[in-house]
Phi, psi and omega in degrees: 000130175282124174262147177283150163310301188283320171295003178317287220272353150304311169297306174343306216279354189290318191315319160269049184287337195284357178255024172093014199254155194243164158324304170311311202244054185300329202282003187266346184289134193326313170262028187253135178232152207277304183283143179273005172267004195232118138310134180293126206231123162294338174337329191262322158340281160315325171310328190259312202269336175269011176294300193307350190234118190245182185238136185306175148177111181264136160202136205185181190283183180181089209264129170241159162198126206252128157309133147285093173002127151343278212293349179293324179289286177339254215277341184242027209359075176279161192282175168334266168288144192236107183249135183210139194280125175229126167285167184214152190242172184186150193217122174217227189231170179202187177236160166240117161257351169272074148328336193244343183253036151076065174251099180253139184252155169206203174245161234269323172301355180289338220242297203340119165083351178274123183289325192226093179275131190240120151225151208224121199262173214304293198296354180100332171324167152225135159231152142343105182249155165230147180282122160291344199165158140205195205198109175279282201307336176236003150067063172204117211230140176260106181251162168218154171235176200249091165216162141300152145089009177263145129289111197226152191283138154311109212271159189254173144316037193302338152329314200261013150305138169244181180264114185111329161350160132246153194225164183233150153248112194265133180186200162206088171301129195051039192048054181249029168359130172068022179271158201238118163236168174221181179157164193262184175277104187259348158191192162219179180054066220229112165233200167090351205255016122103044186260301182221156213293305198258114206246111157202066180282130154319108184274138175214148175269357221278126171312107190215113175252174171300130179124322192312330191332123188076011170263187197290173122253116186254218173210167193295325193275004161069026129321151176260174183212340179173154208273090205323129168204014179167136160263181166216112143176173186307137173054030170083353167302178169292146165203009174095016170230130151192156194246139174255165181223126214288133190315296208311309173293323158309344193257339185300307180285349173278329182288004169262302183325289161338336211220311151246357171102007200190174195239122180256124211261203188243181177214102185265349186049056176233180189206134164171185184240193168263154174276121173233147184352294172320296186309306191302325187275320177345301217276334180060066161250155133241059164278124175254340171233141173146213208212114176264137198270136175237348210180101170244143194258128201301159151082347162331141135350288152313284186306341162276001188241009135114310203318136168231157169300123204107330159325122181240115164279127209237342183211126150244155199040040173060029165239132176320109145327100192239011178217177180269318186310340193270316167312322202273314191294317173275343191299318207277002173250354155289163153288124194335119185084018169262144166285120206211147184242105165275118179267123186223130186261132188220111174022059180054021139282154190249150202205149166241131171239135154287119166270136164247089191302142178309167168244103217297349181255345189027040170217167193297120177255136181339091140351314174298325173277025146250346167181138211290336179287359165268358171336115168121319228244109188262115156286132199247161136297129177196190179239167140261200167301328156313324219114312178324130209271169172204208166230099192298157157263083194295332187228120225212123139337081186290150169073009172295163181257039156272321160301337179278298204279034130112018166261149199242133176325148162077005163274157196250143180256103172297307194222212200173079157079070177047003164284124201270124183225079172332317211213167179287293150353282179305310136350321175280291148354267154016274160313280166021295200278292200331136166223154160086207171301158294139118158233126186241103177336100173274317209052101167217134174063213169287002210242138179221129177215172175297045203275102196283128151245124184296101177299000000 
């Protein structure tokens, strides 16, 4: 039987049924073209989308320290240690997920220890970036740049991946600026591999080498879905596994980042394993998979949120749970006070509880990564005595150069340059914007002045 061109691709699109397009609407697909001298092409995707994926190009110090032989300090009194600095450059990929506020993410080892980040767009530009945060355990750094003119990706679901997907990857591998490779979602929740503290990687065979670090993983609809951030296989090549670490969680961590300068992690307060065929019959479940509870801890989270020991957690926020690395992995990238739906199996009932999750860090953020004249100074989101949100000086430096220009412990910062800034975020915001003299609205006491700072 002769098949047409157009039944090709009316079968084709079933292969991609998982990305919402039906048979019926193949003309709608991303690689389908109208003409008949033209092939199904990602090319008009890709047109949109890699304008959004630029390339890094790092340089900075780089400090070692070697112990010194005993016997040398005994006789020629050399010091302990022996330090010694070398610079080093290093080049990987990034994302724009802000256009407008210049916010590109990548990972936190492209950037880690770098004095100069350059980044450089589709279009030839280059700016200056300066780091807003990273997250050393999930290897994820938030940079911004000062531009018009940006293209930023759009974010997918990553939840709503299967296995079979198919995704494309953008990056610059071996500093090869725009390479595009493809290939499908060869698995998802993928830990244990001792790549980084917090694990829940997306597995793809779509071709990713040194440099992809920090690039796109898109979906055929051009989403971003995930953040290029590691391979397996020998001498660092390619062999068709390499891991993304999925938009939903990257976004949960760049809005902390964005918002205190740092990753406030959530806290769920349990100890447990994973549930496997033994444990389940022990257990009387008839569960094979999921997060087994061994140990809540009081006054927890958990535990105000009713979870007890012996609980096998099977679902959150109603996508299937399959490893506890994997629970231990979205908790801890949401953010202290998110609201989370546990799905539990309790002496074979199924049950949903609401979590307000903990704050597993409890801390403040550094002034300084928000403008260098704040040096000295840690910041909180608060009120004042009316109510009014502001931003507190929970801790002040003596003689820092926060302290100079005239902020005090407890003091509340309303605004900026008559801008009213409720939060830490907004503030940061602000500062940003802000040329020229710096006037910063205070609050102390009964009393509200002005505190200038001189660019």
């Amino acid at each position: 039987m002769k098949v047409s061109f157009r039944q090709y691709v009316v079968a084709s699109a079933v292969l991609v049924s998982s990305l919402g397009f039906s048979v019926n609407s193949y003309a709608a697909l991303p690689f389908f073209s109208d003409k008949k001298d033209e092939v199904p092409s990602l090319a008009p995707m890709l047109e949109e989308a890699t304008p959004a994926v630029v390339s890094i190009a790092v340089e900075g110090t780089q400090t070692s320290r070697q112990q010194v032989p005993e016997m040398f300090r005994y006789f020629f009194g050399a010091p302990q240690e022996q330090v010694q600095e070398r610079p080093f450059k290093g080049l990987g990929s990034g994302v724009i997920i802000d256009a407008d506020k210049g916010y590109v993410v990548t990972n936190n080892h492209v950037v880690d220890n770098a004095d100069e980040i350059t980044v450089k767009l589709t279009d030839g530009r280059e700016f200056t970036a300066k780091k807003l945060g990273s997250d050393e355990q999930s290897d994820i750094a938030l940079l911004k740049i000062d531009s018009d003119n940006l293209t930023a990706l759009p974010l997918a679901d990553s939840d709503a991946l299967r296995v079979g997907d198919f995704v494309v990857a953008i990056g610059n591998p071996f500093g090869l600026s725009q390479t595009v490779t493809s290939g499908i979602v060869s698995a998802l929740g993928r830990s244990g591999l001792n790549i980084g503290g917090y694990e829940d990687f997306i597995q793809t065979d779509a071709a990713i080498n040194r440099g992809n670090s920090g690039g796109a993983l898109v979906s055929l609809r051009g989403e971003l879905v995930g953040i290029n951030t590691a391979i397996f296989g020998p001498n660092g090549g390619n062999v068709g596994i390499g891991f993304a670490i999925p938009s939903n969680m990257m976004k949960s961590l760049v809005d902390q980042i964005a918002e205190y300068g740092e990753v406030r992690r959530g806290l769920l307060g349990i100890l447990g394993s994973d549930i496997d065929a033994g444990l389940a019959e022990a257990m009387n479940a008839d569960v094979n998979i999921g997060a087994f509870v061994s140990e809540v801890t009081p006054e927890s989270a958990a535990d105000k949120a009713g979870i007890q020991a012996g609980d096998i957690i099977t679902g959150i926020n109603g996508r299937n749970l399959h490893s506890f690395q994997e629970l231990r992995a979205k908790i801890s990238s949401m953010g202290a006070g998110a609201e989370v739906e546990l799905t539990v199996m309790r002496k074979g009932k199924k049950m949903d509880l609401d979590v307000v999750l903990g704050d597993a860090t409890q801390s403040t953020v550094t002034a300084a990564q928000i403008h260098p004249a704040l040096e000295g100074a840690t910041l909180t989101n608060g009120t004042d005595e009316a109510g009014n949100a502001g931003v507190v000086i929970s801790e002040l430096a003596n003689g820092s150069p926060a302290a100079r220009i005239g902020l005090k412990p407890d003091d509340i910062v309303m605004g900026v340059n008559r801008l009213r800034t409720p939060s830490v975020a907004e503030f940061r915001d602000a500062l940003d914007k802000a040329k020229g003299v710096i006037a910063l609205n205070v609050k102390r006491g009964n009393s509200t002045l002005y505190l200038l700072i001189r660019q």
